[in-house]
C-alpha positions, 0 to 999 in steps of 0.5 A: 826219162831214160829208157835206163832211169825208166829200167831203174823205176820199174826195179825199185818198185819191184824191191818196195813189194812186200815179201821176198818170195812171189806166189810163184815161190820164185827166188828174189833174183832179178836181172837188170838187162842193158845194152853192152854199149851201155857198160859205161853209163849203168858204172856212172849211174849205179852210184846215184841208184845205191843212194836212191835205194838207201833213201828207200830204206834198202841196204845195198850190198854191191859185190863186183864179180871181177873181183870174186873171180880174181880173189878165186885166181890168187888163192889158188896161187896158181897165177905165177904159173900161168904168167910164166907158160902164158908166152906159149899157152893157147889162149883157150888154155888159159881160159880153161884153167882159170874155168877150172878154178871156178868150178873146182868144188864149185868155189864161184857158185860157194862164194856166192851162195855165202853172199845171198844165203845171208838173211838180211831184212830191208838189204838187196845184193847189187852183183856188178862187173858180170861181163867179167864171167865170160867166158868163164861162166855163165850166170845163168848156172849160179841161178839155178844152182842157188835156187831156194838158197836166196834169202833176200833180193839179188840184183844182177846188172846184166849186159845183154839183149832180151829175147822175150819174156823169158829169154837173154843172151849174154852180151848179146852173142851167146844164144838166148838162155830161158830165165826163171828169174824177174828180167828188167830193161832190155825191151827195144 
């Protein structure tokens, strides 16, 4: 078995656990570590793992971060602005404005609370594409910024490298992040 499918099994047998909240009183958010390099492999695999977890009795509710922050861009209408100065723009210019629009009233960290605040029994929240976040946000602050707001299980597929128990960093070049949340995969 894969080091990946191993990963999986260990995931779903965590979603099987009676009872959304540990002894600990921790949220039900789990990171679902892999290699960057493994991007390609985790997008072919996950429509097996959708259909596992639907035969477990687990309703699946994949939400792409891609296209959460895109939806964000386009309604701020400022894009066409963007692609005009971008001929001249500084590359981290760009980055900042499109950071300001996720921020500004806090419009990512608002989608998502509206995402996993939603009370359905025997359903999980699979968010995908989260390299797509950077370098525009980190993960790791809308799990601290939700806490106590999740109200069922929140998987996130997490590109990256395990650094401890505890630790990860975000596709393997930001500086490892403690994480309160379950991590999954991600040991050597």
């Amino acid at each position: 078995m894969s080091s990946l499918e191993a990963d999986f099994e260990q995931l779903v047998a965590r979603l099987r656990e009676p009872g959304a909240l540990s002894a600990a009183r921790t949220d039900p958010w789990y990171y679902f570590v892999y290699p960057p390099e493994e991007t390609m492999q985790v997008r072919r695999q996950l429509p097996v793992w959708v259909a596992r977890l639907r035969n477990e009795g687990i309703e699946v509710e994949q939400v792409s971060f891609s296209k959460l922050l895109w939806a964000l861009v386009d309604a701020s209408e400022r894009w066409d602005g963007w692609l005009e100065a971008e001929v001249d723009a500084d590359p981290e210019d760009v980055n900042e404005a499109i950071r300001s629009v996720l921020r500004d009233n806090n419009r990512l960290q608002e989608q998502v609370a509206a995402i996993v605040g939603r009370d359905k029994p025997n359903s999980v929240v699979v968010f995908t594409e989260t390299e797509m976040l950077h370098p525009y946000y980190r993960v790791h602050s809308l799990e601290n910024a939700l806490h106590d707001q999740v109200k069922r299980p929140v998987v996130v597929l997490y590109p990256g490298e395990r650094s401890g128990q505890s630790g990860l960093s975000f596709l393997g070049f930001y500086k490892p992040d403690g994480y309160r949340a379950t991590i999954i995969g991600g040991l050597p």
